[in-house]
N, C-alpha and C positions, 0 to 999 in steps of 0.2 A: 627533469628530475630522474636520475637512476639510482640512486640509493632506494637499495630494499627494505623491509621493514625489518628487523631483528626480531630473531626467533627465540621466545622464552625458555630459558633452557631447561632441557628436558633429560636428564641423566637416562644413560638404557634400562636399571633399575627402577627404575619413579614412572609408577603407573599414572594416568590422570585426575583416579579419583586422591590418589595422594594431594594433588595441587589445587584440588577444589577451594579450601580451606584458605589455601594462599592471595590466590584471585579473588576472591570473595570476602576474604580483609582489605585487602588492596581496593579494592571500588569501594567498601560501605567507607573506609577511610579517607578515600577522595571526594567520597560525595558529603560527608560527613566536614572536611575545611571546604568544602565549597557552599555549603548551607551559611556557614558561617560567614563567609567572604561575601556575598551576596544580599545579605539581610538587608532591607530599604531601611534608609536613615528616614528619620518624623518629617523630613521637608519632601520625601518622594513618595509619603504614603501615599500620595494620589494616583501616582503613579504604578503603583501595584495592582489596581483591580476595582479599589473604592472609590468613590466619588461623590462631591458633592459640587452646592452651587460656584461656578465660577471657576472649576477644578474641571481639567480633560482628562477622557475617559480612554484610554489605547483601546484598539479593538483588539479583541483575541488575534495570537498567533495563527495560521493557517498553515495547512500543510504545503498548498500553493501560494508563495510567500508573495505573489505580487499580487495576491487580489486582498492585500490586507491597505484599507486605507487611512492613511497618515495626514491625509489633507487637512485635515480637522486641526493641525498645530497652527496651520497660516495666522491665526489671530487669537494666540497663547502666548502669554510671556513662560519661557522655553527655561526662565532664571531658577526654578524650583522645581525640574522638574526632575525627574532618575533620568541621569545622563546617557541610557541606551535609549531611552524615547527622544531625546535631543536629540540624538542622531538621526534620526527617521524622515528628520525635517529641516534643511540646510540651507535657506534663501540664497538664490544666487543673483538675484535682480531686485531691484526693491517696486516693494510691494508683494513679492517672493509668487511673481506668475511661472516664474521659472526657478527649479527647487529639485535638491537633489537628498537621496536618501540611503543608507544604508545600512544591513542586518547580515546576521550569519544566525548558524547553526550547528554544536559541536554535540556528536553521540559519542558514547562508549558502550558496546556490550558484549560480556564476559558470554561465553556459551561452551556446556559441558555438554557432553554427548555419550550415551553406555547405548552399545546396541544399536550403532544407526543404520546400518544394514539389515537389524533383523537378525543378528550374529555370523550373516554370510562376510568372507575376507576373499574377497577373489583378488589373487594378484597379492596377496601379503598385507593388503590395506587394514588401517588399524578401521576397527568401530567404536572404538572408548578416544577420546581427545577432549581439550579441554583450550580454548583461542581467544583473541580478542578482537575485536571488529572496529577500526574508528572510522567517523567520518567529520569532516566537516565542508559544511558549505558555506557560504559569503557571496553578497549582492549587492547590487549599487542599482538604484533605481534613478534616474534619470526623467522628469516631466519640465520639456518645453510648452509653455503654458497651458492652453485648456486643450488641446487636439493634439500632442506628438509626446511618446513616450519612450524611451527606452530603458530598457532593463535583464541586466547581465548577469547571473552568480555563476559562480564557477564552485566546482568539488572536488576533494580529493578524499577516496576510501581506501583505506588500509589493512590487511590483515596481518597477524602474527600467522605464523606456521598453519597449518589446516589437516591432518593426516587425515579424515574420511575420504571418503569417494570421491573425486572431482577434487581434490586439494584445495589451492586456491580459486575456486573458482571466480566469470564474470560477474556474481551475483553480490561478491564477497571485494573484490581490490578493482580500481579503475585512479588509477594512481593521480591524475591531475585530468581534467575537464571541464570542458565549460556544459552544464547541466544546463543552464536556459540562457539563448541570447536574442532578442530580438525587439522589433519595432512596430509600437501601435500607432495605429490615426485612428481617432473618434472624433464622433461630432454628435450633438441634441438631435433629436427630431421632435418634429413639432407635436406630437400628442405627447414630452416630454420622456420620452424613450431615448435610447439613446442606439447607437450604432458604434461598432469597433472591428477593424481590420488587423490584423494582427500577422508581420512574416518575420520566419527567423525558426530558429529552434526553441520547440514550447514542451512543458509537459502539458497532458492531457487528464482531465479528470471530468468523469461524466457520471449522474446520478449515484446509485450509492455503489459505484466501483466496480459491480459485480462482473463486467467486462471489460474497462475500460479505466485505467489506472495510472502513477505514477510510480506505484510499488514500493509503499516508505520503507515496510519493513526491512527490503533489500537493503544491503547496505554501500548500492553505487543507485539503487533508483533508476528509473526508465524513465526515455526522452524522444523526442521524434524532431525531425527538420522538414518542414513543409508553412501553409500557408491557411489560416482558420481566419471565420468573421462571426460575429455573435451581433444579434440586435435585440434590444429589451423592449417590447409593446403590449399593452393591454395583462399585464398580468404573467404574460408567457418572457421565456428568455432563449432563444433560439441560436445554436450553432452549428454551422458550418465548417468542412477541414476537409484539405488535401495533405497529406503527410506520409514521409517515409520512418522506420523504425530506425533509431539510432541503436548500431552494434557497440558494446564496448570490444576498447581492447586496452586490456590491463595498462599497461608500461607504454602505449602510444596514443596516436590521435585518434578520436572515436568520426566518423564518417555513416553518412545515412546509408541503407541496408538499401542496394537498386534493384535488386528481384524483392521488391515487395513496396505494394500500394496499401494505405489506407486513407479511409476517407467515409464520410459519411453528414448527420444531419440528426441534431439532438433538440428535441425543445421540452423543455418543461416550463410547466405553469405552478404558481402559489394559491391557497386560495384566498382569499381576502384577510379572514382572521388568521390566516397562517396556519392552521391548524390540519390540512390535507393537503395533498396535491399530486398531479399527474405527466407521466414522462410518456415520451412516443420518439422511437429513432427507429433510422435507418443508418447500418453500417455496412460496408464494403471491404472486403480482403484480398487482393489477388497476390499471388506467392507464385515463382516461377519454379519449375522442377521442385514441388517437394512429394513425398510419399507419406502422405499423413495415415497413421495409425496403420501403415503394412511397411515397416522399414527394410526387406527384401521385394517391394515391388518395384515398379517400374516409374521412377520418376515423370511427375503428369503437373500442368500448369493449375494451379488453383484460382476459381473466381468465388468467393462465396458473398453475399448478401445474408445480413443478420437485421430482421424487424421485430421489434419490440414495444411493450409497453408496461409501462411500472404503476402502482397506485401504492398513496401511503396514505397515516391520518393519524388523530387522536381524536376519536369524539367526545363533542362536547359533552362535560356532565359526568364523566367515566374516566378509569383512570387506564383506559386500557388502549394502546396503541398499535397499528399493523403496519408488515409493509411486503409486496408481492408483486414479483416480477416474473414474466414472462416472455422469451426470444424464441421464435421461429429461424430456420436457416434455408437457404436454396442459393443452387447454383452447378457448377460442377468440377470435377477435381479428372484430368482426361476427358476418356467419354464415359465417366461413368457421374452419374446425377450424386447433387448433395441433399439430403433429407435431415435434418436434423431438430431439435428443440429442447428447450429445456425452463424446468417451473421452480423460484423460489421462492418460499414462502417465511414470514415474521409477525408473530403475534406475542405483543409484552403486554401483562401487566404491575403495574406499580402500586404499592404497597402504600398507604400512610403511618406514618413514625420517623421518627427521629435519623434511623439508617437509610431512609429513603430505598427501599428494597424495591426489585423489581425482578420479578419472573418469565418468564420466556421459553416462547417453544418454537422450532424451525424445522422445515422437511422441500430439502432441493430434490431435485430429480434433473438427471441431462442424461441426455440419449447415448446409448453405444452402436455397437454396429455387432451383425448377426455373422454366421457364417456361409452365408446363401448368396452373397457375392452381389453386383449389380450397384443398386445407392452406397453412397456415403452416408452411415447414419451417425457416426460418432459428433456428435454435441465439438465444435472448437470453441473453446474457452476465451479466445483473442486476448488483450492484455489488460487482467484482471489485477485486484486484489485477493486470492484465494484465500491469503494467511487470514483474514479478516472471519471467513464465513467456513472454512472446512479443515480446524483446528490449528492450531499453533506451532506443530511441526511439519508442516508443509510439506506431507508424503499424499495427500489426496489435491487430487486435479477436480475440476466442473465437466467433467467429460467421464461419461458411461459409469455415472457413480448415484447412486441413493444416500441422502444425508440424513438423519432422523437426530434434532440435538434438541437437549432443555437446557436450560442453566438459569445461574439467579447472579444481580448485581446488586451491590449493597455499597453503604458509606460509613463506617460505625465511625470514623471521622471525619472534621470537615473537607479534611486534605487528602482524605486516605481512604481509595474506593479498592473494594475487591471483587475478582470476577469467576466464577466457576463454573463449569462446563463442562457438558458429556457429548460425542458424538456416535454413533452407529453408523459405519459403510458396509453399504452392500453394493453388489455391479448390477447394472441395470438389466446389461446383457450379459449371459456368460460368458459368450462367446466371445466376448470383447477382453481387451486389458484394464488395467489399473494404471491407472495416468496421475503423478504427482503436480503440485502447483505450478510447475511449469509448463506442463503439456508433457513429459516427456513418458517412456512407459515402465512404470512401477517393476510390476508384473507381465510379462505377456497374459494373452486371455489361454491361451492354448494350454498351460501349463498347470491347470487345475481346473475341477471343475463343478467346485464350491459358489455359493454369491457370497459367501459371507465373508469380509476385510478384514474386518476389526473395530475396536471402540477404542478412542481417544477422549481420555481425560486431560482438562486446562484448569490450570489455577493459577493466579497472576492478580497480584497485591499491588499498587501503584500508590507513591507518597508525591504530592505535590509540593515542594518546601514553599516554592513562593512561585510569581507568572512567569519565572525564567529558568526554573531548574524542576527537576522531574527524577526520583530512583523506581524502579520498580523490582519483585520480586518476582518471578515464575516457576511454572512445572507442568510437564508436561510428558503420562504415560500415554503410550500406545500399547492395547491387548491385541494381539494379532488373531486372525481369526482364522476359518477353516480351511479359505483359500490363501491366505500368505504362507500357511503351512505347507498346504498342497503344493506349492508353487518354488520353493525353496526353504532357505533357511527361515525358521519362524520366530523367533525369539522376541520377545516383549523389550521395547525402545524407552530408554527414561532422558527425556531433556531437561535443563535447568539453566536459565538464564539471568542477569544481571545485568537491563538496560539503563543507563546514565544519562540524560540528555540537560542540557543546555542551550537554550534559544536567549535570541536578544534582535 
């Protein structure tokens, strides 16, 4: 495929916020005849989310769309049911030991941008623009009876025109790919556990993201090609993985990254009532020739080792729920030693009434690195979910950053939850940089010599029409703070976004 995508035209006169207004009909309008098109006819209400006796229940959507299981139709008359759950479940053999299945996934989302720089234009680059992001993915899952599995989706991400920083970026177009391709063998064991090998290209997704991700908010998503095994006993659920990082590249074929290992060793446990439970891993990095956080030094091979351990819960009796993690790091980057660590912390509580409210307060810390030369102390992020935990415009990194946030979430409908949020950054160390959700570096550290970032407000409305379509609203300032000023251009960042989504 070389056809580009076509760029919304943009007369020299027509600023972006002129076009806000336009895009912004345009999706409430699309999502608006798709509500419509979509509504379950009275014979698939089962099929929507209710259930009763003799009725099959779909399980939720997942972000990793093959751990969602369909097995449950084998012995469902399939004659009533909403014809995207039909598909999930395709006998191929009778008695249907062998069964194939298939889902996609189409996004749209509009995003305006004033100030994304900060008001800095190096190079002519606009900071106001206003783009469209689609994706869609599509899969075919494949189970030769009880022990061989395969399953393929492939995706294509799109954008319209991009004028900030980086234009088009990787994060943003990856024009045809195969996101996940590969093959399971399972088998029982005998304390009814079960065991799964699993080679091919997989994404990854490990406790709650905080390092280890498949990065939905992206809109081409992160994948790896290597070789993982999981085995389920006594409560715990353990994995194992060899894997290298899949690079994209826009307009061609995507290829695993060979200067760079990971690999590692996740297990968590449930506890009985479900209501706590505890993570313990061990991860590995090694990266050939890179310069992390000195990018005029002298390229050195990286080995790093990340150990951890997470604890969550809701106590019984109380409506108040935590959750707090904490990773160690060692290893070395040259000859020089890696020191590093980092703590985050989550305590909500919920509310009774009608909106179902729930309150919330958070404070991460990850290490930076001083100027006294010797360890590595900057905290590596590895491949996280940032956008989740260090605000919605994904200009802060987990690396040499202090996070202090509250917010509250609410439902004043049944469909319709809202979420608000304050964040506070400060640098851990001065003397370090400002690293955004990529790793990459914001700010140098040298270049002011303030802690103070800035505060990021989030606000973000989400309407559920029905189990298969999703609008949401967003917003999102950034107040910059004494060091963005020091450091350059300082100017206050306004985002506003328009996500679309459709699963089936």
């Amino acid at each position: 495929m070389t056809k580009r995508v076509r760029r919304f035209s943009r007369a020299g006169a027509v600023r972006p916020q002129r076009q806000i207004k336009s895009y912004v009909a345009y999706s409430t309008a699309a999502v608006l005849a798709a509500c419509v098109l979509v509504l379950p006819s009275h014979s698939a209400a089962g099929a929507e989310g209710s259930s009763s006796e003799g009725q099959f229940k779909p399980p939720s959507y997942n972000v990793l769309r093959h751990n969602e299981d369909w097995s449950g139709l084998v012995d469902v008359d399939r004659s009533g049911l909403d014809g995207r759950d039909s598909m999930k479940y395709i006998p191929l053999t009778d008695g249907g030991a062998a069964w194939v299945g298939f889902g996609g996934q189409l996004r749209e989302r509009v995003e305006v941008w004033s100030d994304f720089g900060f008001g800095a234009t190096p190079g002519g680059v606009d900071n106001d623009d206003v783009f469209l992001l689609s994706r869609l993915l599509l899969h075919a899952d494949l189970h030769l009876g009880e022990h061989v599995r395969v399953f393929v989706q492939g995706k294509s991400s799109l954008s319209t025109d991009r004028d900030l920083a980086g234009g088009r970026r990787t994060l943003d177009v990856d024009e045809l790919a195969m996101q996940n391709g590969f093959v399971d063998l399972s088998t029982s064991l005998a304390d009814g556990g079960r065991a799964l090998l699993r080679t091919g290209r997989q994404e990854l997704l490990l406790g709650k993201q905080r390092l280890v991700s498949p990065l939905d908010w992206a809109n081409t998503r992160r994948t790896f090609d290597g070789v993982s095994g999981s085995v389920a006993f006594n409560g715990w659920q353990a994995t194992g993985f060899w894997t290298r990082p899949v690079v994209i590249r826009k307009y061609d074929s995507n290829s695993a990254n060979d200067s760079q290992e990971f690999m590692g060793v996740y297990a968590a446990r449930k506890a009985p009532d479900s209501r706590s439970g505890q993570d313990v891993y061990w991860l590995r990095l090694n990266r050939d020739m890179v310069t992390f956080n000195d990018p005029m030094g002298t390229p050195a091979k990286e080995e790093r080792d990340t150990v951890g351990v997470r604890l969550w819960g809701n106590p019984e009796g109380t409506n108040l729920d935590y959750d707090v993690e904490a990773a160690y790091q060692f290893g070395d980057i040259g000859s020089n030693d890696i020191e590093a660590y980092m703590v985050s912390s989550d305590v909500g509580m919920r509310m009774d009434g009608e909106y179902k409210a729930r309150f919330f307060v958070g404070l991460d810390y990850a290490s930076g690195d001083n100027s006294e030369g010797g360890d590595v102390e900057t905290f590596n992020q590895l491949f996280p979910l940032g956008h989740a935990y260090h605000g919605w415009m994904d200009f802060i990194g987990r690396q040499n950053i202090i996070d202090a946030r509250l917010g509250v979430s609410a439902k004043p409908r049944p469909k319709l939850t809202v979420i608000a949020k304050a964040h506070h950054f400060r640098r851990a160390d001065d003397d370090d940089a400002v690293y955004n959700a990529g790793g990459g570096v914001l700010r140098a550290g040298s270049a002011g010599t303030s802690s103070d970032v800035g505060v990021e407000v989030d606000v973000l409305a989400k309407y559920q029409c029905n189990r298969h379509l999703s609008i949401g609203f967003g917003y999102s300032h950034f107040f910059s703070g004494d060091f963005i000023e020091e450091s350059g251009s300082g100017s206050d960042v306004d985002f506003f976004y328009v996500p679309v989504q459709y699963t089936f």
